[in-house]
Backbone as ProteinMPNN parsed JSONL, in Angstrom:
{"seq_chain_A": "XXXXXXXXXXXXXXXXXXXXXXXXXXXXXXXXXXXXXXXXXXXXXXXXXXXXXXXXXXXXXXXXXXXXXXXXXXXXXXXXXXXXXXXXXXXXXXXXXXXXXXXXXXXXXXXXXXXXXXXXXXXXXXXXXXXXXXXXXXXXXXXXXXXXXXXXXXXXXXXXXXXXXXXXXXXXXXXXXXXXXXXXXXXXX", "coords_chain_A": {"N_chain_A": [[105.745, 100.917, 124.298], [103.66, 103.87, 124.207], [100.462, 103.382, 123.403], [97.751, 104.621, 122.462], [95.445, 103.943, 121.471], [95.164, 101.384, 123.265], [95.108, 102.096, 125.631], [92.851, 104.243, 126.0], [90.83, 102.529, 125.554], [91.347, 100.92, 127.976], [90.743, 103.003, 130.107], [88.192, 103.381, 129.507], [87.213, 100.77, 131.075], [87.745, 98.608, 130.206], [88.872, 95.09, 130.114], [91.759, 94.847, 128.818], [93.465, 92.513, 128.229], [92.209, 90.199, 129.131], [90.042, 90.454, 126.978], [91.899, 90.624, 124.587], [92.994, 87.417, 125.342], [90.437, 86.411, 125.07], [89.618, 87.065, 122.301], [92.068, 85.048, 121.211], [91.014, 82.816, 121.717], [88.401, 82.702, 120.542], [89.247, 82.713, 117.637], [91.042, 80.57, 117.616], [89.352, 78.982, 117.758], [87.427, 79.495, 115.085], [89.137, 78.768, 113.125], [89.762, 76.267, 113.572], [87.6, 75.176, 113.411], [86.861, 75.42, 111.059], [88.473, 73.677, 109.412], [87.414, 71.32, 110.753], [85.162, 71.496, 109.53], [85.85, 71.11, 106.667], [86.371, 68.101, 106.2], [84.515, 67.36, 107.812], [82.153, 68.133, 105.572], [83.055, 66.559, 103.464], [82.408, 64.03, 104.126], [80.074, 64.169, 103.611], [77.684, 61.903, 101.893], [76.112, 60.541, 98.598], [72.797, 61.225, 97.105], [71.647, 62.987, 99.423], [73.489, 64.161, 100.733], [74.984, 65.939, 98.937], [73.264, 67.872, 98.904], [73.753, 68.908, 101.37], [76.361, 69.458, 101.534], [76.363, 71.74, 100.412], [75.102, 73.694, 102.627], [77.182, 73.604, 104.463], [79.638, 74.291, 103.297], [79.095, 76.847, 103.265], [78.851, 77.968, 105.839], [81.23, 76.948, 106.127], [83.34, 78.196, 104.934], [82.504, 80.758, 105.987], [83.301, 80.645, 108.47], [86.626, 81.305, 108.011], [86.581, 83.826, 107.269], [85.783, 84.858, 109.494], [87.668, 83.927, 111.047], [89.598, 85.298, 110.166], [88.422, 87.949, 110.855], [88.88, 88.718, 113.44], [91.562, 88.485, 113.452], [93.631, 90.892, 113.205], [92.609, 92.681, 114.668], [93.545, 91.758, 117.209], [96.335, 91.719, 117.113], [96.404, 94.583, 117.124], [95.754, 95.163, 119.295], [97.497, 94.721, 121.06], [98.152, 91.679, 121.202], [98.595, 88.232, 120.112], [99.075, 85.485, 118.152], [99.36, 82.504, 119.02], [102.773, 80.412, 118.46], [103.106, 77.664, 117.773], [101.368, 75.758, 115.806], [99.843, 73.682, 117.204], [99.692, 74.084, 119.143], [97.494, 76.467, 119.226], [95.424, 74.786, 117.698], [94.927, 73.056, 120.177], [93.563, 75.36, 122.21], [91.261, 75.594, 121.079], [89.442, 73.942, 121.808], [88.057, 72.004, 120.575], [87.454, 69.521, 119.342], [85.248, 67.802, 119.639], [84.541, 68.2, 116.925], [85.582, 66.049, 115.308], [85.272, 63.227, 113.072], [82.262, 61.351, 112.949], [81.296, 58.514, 114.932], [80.342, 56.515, 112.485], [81.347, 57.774, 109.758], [79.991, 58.722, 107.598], [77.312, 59.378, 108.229], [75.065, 61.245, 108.29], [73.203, 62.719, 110.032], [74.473, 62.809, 112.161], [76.573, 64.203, 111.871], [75.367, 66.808, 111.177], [74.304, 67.308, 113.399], [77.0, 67.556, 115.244], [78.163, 70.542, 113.48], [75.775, 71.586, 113.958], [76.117, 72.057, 117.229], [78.865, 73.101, 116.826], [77.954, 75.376, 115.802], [76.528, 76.445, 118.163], [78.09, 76.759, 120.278], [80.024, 79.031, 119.079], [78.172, 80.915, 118.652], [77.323, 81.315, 121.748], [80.589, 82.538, 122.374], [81.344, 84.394, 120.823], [78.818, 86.075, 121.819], [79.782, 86.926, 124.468], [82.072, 88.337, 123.97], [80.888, 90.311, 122.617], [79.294, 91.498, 124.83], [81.398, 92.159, 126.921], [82.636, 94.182, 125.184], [80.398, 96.156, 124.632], [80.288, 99.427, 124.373], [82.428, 100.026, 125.28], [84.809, 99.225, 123.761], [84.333, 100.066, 120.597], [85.364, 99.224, 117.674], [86.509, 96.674, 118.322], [83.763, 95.425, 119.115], [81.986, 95.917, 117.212], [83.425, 93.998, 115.245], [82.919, 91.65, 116.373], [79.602, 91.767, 116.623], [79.289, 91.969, 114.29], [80.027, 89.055, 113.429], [78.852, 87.358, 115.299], [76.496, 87.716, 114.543], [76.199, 86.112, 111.931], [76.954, 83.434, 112.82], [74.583, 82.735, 114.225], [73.079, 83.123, 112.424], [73.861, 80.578, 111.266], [73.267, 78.619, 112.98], [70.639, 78.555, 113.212], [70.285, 77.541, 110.406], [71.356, 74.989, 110.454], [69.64, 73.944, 112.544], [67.188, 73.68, 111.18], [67.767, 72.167, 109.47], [68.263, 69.556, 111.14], [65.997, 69.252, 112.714], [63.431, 70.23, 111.105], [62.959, 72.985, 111.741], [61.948, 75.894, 110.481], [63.765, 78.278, 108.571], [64.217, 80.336, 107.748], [66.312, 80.492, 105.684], [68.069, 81.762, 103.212], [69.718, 80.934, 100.483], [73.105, 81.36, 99.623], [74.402, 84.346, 97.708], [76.893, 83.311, 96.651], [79.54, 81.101, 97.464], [80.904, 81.132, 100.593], [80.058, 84.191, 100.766], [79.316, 86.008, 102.759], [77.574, 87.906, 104.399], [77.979, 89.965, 106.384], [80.112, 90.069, 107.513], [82.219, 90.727, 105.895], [83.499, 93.243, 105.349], [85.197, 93.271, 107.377], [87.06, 90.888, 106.573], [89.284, 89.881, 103.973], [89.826, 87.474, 102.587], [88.36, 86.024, 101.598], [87.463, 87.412, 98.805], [86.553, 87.987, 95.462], [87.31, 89.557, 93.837]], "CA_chain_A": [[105.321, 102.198, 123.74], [102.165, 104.567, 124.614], [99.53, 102.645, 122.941], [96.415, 105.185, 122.653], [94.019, 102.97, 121.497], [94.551, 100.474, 124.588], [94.972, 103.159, 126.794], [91.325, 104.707, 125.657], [89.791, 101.302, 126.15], [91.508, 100.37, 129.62], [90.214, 103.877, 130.735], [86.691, 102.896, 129.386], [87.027, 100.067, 131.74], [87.981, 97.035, 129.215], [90.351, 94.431, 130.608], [92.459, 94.661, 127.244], [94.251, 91.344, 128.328], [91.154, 89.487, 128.739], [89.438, 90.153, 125.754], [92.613, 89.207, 124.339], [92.56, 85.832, 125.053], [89.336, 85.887, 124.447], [89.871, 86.857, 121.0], [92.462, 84.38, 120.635], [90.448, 81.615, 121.945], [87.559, 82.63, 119.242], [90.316, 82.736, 116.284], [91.161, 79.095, 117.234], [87.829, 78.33, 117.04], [86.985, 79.752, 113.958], [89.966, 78.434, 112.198], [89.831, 74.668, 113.595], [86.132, 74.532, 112.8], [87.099, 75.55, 109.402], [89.526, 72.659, 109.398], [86.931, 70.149, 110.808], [84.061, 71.516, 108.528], [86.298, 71.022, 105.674], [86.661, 67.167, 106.691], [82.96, 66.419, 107.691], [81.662, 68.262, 104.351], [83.922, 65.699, 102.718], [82.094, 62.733, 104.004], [78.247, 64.118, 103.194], [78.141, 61.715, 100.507], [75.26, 60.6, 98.336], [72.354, 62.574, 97.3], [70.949, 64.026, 100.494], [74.906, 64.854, 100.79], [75.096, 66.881, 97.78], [72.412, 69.024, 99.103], [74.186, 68.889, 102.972], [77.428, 70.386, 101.44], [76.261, 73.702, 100.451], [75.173, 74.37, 103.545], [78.321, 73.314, 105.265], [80.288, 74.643, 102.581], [78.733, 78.641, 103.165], [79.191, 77.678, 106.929], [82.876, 76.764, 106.727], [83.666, 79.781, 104.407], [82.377, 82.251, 106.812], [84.485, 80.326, 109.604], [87.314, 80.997, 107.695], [86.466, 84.85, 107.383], [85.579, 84.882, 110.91], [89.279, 83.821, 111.93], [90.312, 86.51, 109.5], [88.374, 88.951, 111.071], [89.7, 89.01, 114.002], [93.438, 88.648, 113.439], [93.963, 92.261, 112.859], [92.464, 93.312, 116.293], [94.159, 90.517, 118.471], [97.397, 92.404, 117.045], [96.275, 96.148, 117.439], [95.579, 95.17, 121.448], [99.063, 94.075, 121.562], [97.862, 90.203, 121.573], [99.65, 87.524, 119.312], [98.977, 84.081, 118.257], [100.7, 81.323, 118.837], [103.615, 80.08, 116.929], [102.798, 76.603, 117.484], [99.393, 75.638, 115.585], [99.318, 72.362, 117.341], [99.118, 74.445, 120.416], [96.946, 77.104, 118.702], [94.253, 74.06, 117.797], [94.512, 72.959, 121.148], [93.085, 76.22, 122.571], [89.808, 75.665, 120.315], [88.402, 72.964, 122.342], [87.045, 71.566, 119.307], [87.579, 67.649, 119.377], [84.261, 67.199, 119.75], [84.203, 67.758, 115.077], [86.092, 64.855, 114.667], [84.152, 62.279, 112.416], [81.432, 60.687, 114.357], [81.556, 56.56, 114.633], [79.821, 56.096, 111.143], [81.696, 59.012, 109.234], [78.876, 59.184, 106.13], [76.127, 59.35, 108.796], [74.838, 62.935, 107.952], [72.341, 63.389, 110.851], [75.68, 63.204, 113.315], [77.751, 64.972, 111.062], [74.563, 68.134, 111.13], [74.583, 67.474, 114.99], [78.189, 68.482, 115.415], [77.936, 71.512, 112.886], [75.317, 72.61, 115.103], [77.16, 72.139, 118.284], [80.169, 74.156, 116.764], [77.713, 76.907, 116.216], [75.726, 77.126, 119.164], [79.155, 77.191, 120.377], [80.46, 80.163, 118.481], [77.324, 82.348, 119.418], [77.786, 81.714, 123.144], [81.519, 83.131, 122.699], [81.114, 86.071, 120.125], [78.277, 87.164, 122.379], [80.708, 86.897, 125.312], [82.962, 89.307, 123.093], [80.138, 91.69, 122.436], [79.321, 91.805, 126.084], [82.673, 92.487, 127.318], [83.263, 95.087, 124.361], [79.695, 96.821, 124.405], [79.926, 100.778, 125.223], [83.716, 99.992, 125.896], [85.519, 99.046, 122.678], [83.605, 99.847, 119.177], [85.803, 99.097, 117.439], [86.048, 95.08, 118.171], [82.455, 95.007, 119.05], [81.442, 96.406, 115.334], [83.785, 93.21, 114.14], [82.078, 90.571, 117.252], [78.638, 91.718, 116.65], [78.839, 90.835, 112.89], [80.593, 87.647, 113.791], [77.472, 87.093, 116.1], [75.275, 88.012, 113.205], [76.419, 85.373, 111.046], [77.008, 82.533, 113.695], [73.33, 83.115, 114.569], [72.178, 82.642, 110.969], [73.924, 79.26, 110.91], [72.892, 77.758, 113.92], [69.01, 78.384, 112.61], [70.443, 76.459, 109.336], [71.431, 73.557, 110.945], [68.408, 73.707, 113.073], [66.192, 73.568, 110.411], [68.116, 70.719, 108.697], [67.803, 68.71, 111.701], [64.615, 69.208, 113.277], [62.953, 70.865, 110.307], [62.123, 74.436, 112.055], [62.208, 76.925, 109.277], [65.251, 79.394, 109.425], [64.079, 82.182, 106.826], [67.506, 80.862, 105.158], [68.229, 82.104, 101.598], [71.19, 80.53, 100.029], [74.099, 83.156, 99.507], [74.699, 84.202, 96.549], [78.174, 82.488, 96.419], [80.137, 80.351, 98.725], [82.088, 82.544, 101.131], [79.52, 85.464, 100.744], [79.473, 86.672, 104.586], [77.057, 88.824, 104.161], [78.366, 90.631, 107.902], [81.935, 90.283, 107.876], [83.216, 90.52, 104.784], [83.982, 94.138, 105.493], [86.209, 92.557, 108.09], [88.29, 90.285, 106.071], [89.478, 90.096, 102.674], [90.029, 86.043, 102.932], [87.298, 85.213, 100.232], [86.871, 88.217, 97.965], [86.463, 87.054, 93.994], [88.064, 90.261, 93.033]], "C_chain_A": [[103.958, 102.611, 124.29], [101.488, 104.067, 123.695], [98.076, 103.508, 123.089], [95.593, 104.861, 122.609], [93.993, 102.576, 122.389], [94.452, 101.105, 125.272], [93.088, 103.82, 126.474], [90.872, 103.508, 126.078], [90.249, 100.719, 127.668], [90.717, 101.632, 131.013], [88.536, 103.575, 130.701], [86.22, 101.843, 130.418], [86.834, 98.692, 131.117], [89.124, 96.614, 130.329], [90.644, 93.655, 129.156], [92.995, 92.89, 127.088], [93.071, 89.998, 128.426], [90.406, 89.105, 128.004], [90.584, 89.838, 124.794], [92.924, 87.759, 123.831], [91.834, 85.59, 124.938], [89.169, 85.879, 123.281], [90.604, 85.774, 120.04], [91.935, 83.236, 120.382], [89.523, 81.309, 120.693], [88.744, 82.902, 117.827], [90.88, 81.075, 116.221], [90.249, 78.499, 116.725], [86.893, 77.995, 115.797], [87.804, 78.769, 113.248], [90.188, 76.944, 112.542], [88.23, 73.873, 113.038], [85.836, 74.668, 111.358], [87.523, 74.07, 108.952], [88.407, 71.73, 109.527], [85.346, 70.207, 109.966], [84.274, 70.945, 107.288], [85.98, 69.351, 105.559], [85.013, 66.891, 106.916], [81.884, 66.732, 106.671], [82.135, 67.432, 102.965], [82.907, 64.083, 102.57], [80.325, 62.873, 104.047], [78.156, 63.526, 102.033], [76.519, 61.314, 99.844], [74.175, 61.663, 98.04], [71.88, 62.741, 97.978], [72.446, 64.667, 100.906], [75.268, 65.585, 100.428], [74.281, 68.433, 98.815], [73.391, 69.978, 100.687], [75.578, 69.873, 102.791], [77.121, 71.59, 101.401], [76.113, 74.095, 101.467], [76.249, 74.303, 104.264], [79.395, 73.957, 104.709], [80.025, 76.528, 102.835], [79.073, 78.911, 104.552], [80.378, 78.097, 107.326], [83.453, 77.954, 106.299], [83.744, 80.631, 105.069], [82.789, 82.053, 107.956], [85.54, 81.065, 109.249], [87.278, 82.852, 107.969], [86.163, 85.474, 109.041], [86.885, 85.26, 111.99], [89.815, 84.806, 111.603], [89.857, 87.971, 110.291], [88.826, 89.969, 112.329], [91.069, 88.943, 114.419], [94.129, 90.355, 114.009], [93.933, 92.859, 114.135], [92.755, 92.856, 117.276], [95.567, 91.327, 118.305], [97.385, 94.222, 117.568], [96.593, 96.181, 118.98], [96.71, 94.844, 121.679], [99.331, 92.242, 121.856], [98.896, 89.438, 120.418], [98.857, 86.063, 118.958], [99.955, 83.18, 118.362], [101.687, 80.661, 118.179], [103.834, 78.641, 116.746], [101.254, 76.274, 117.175], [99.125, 74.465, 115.922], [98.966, 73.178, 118.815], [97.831, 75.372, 120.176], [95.291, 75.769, 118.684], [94.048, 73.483, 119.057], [93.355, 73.829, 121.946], [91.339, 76.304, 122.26], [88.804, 74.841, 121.393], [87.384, 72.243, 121.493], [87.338, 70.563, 118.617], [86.627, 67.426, 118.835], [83.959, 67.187, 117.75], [84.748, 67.081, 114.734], [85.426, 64.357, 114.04], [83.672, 61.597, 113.063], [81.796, 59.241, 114.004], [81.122, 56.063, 113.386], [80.22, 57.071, 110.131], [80.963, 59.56, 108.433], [77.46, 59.308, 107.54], [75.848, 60.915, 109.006], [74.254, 63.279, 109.143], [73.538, 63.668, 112.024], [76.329, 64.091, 112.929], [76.577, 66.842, 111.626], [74.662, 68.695, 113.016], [76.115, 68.236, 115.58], [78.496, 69.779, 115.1], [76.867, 72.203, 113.701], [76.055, 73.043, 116.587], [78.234, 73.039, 118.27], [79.313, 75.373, 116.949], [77.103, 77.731, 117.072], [76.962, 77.759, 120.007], [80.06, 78.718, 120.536], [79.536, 81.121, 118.536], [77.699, 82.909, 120.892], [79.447, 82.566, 123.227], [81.888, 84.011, 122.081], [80.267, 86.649, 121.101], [79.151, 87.582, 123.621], [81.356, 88.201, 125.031], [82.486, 91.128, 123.041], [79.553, 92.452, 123.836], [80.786, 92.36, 126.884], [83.324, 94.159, 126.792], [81.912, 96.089, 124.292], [80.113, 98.414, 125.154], [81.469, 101.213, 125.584], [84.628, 100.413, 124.596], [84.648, 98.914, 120.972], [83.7, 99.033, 118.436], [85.866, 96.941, 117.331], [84.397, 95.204, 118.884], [81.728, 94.911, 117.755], [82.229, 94.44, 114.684], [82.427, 91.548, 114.931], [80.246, 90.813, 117.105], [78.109, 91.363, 114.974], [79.671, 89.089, 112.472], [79.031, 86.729, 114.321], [76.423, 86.767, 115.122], [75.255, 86.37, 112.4], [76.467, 83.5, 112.012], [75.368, 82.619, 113.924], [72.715, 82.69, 113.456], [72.554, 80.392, 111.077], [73.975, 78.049, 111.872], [71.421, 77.409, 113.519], [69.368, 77.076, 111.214], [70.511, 75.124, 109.393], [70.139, 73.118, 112.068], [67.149, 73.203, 112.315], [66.635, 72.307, 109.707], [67.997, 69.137, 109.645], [66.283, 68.191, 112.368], [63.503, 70.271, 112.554], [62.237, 72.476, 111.027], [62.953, 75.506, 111.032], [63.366, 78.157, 109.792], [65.25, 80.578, 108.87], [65.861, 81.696, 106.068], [67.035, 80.211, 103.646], [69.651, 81.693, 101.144], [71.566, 81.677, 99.921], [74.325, 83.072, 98.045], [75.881, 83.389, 95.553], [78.379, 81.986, 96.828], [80.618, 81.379, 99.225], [81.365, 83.853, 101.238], [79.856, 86.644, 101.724], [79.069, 87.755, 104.487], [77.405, 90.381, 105.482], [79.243, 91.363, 108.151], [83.157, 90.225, 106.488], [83.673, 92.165, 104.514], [85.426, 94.29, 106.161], [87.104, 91.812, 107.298], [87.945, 89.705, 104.452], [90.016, 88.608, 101.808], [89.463, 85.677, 101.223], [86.828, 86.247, 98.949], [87.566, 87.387, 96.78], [87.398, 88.277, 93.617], [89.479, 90.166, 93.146]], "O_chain_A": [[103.2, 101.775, 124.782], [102.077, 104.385, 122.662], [97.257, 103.023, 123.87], [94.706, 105.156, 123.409], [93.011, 102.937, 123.037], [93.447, 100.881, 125.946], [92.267, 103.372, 127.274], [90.44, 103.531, 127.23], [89.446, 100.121, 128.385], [90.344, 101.413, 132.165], [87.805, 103.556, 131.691], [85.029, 101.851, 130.729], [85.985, 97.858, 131.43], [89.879, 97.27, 131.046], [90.214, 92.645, 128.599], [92.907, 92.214, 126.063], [93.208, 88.962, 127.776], [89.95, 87.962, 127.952], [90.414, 88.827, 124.113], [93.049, 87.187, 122.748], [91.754, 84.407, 124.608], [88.612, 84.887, 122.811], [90.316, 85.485, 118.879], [92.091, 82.59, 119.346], [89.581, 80.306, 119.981], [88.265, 83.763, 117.089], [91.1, 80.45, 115.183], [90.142, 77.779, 115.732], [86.134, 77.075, 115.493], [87.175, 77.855, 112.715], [90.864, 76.335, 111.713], [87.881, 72.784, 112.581], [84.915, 74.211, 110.68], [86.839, 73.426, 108.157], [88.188, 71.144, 108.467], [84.582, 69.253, 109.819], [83.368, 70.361, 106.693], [85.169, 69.174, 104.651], [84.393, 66.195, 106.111], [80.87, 66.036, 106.616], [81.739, 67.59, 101.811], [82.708, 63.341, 101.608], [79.522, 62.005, 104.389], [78.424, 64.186, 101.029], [75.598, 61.751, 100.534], [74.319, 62.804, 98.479], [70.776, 62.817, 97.44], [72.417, 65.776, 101.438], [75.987, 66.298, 101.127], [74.711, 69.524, 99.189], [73.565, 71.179, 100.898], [75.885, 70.776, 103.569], [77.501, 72.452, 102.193], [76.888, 75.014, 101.731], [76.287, 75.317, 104.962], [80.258, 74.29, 105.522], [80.908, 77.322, 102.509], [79.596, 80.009, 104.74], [80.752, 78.921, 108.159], [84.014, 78.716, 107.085], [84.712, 81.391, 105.075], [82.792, 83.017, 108.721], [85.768, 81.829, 110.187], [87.979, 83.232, 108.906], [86.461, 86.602, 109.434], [87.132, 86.036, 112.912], [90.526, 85.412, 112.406], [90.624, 88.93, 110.385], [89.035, 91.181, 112.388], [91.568, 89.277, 115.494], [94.861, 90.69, 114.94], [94.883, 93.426, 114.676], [92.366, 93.343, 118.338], [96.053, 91.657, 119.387], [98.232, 94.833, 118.22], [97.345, 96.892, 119.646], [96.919, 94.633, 122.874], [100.259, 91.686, 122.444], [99.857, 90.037, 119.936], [97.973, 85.708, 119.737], [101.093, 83.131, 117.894], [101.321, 80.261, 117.073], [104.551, 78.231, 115.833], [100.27, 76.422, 117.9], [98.278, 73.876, 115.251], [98.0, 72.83, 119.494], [96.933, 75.093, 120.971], [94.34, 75.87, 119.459], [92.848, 73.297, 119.259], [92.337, 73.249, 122.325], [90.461, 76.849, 122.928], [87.643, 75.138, 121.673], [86.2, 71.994, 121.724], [87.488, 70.603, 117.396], [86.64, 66.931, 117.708], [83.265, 66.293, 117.265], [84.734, 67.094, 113.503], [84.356, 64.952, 114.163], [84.349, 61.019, 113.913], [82.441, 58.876, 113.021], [81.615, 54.961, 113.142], [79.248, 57.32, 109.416], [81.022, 60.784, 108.313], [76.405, 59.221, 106.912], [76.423, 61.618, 109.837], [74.745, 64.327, 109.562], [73.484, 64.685, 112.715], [76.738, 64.908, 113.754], [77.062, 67.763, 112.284], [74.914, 69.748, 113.602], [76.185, 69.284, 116.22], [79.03, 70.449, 115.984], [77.069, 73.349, 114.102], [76.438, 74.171, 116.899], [78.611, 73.677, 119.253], [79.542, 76.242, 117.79], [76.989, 78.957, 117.083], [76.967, 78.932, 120.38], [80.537, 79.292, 121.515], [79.956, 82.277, 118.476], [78.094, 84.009, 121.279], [79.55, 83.284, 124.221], [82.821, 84.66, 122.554], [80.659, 87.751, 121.482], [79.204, 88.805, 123.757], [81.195, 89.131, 125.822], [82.984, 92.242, 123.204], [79.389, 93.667, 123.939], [80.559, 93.386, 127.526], [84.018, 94.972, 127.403], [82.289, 97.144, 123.782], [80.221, 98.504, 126.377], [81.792, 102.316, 126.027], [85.071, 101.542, 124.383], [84.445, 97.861, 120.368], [82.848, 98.18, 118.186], [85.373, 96.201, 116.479], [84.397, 94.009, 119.179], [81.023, 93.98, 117.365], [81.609, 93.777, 113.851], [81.597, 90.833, 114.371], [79.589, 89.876, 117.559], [77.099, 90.801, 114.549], [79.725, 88.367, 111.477], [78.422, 85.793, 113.803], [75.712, 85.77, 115.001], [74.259, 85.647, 112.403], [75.872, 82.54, 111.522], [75.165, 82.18, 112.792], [71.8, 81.871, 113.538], [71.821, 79.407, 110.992], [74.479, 76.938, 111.712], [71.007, 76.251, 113.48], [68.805, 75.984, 111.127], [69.962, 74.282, 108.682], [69.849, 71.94, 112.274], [66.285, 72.463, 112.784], [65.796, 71.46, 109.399], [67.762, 68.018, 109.188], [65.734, 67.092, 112.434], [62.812, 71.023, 113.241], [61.118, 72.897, 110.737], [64.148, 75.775, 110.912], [63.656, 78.671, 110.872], [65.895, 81.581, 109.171], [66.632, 82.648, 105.948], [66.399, 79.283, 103.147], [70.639, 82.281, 101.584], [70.944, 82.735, 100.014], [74.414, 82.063, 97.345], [75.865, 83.023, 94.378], [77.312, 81.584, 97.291], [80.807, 82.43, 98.614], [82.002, 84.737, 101.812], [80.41, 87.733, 101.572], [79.842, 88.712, 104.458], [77.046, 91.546, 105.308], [79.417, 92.484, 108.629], [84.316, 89.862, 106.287], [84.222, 92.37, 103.431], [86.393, 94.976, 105.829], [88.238, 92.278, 107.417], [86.908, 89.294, 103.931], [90.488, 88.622, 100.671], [89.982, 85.267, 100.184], [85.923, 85.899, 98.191], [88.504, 86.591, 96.805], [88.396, 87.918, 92.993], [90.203, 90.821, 92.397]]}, "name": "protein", "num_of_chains": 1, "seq": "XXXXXXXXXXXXXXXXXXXXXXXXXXXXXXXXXXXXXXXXXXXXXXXXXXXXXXXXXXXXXXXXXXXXXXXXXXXXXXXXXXXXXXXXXXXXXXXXXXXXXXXXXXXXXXXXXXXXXXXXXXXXXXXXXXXXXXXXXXXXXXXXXXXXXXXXXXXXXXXXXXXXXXXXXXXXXXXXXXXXXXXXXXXXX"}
């Protein structure tokens, strides 16, 4: 079918099929680092653990909204996900959150959680570069993806190598102060 939207953005000079898979790639991402947040917020144990969840816990949440947010626009472009999710988590490249060799050892556990999100900046900004001036539309969803990935790389920065992050707990779990316009994953109502 005539597709106006992609047609407007292939004229803009998007390569629709590229961002794409680039979208899909960041939707694995989101949604396996959900998966392995879930799993290494499990084994913060003790109390400096207690404290270690919340942050991992507001983290994984806004993974989770993340994946959600771009579903919607991986379909509009004519994209798809996979209908195997063993192939789907493949795509993530995101082994490396397995449980480290001591599974309760928090400072590895914060190390990985950073890693995912330095991660997930470098390939939202990717997104927003690709989509700036071109595609609003997913840039508006990748630049508050960005937003939020960005906050929680400073978080885990500050938890490891104490440099202050200006971070304010959220008011809830799941808040997403960014993207929760984007997806409807975590709303209380």
């Amino acid at each position: 079918p005539n597709v106006v939207g992609i047609n407007v953005l292939k004229q803009n000079g998007l390569d629709v099929d590229e961002l794409v898979k680039e979208l899909v790639k960041n939707a694995a991402v989101e949604f396996t680092a959900y998966y392995y947040f879930t799993n290494l917020r499990a084994h913060c144990t003790g109390m400096e653990g207690e404290g270690l969840k919340g942050i991992i816990e507001d983290a994984r949440l806004e993974d989770l909204s993340h994946f959600e947010s771009c579903i919607e626009r991986i379909y509009q472009l004519g994209g798809s996900l996979p209908n195997d999710a063993t192939e789907f988590i493949k795509i993530s490249g995101c082994e490396f959150l397995q449980l480290p060799a001591n599974p309760t050892d928090h400072k590895a556990i914060l190390e990985k959680c950073l890693k995912a999100e330095q991660g997930a900046v470098v390939n939202w900004d990717k997104i927003c570069k690709m989509t700036l001036g071109k595609d609003p539309a997913t840039y508006d969803i990748a630049k508050d993806i960005l937003a939020e990935e960005i906050e929680h790389e400073s978080w885990f920065l500050e938890l490891i190598y104490g440099r202050p992050s200006g971070h304010m707990r959220r008011k809830y779990a799941g808040e997403r102060p960014h993207t929760s316009k984007h997806s409807r994953a975590l709303d209380m109502a």
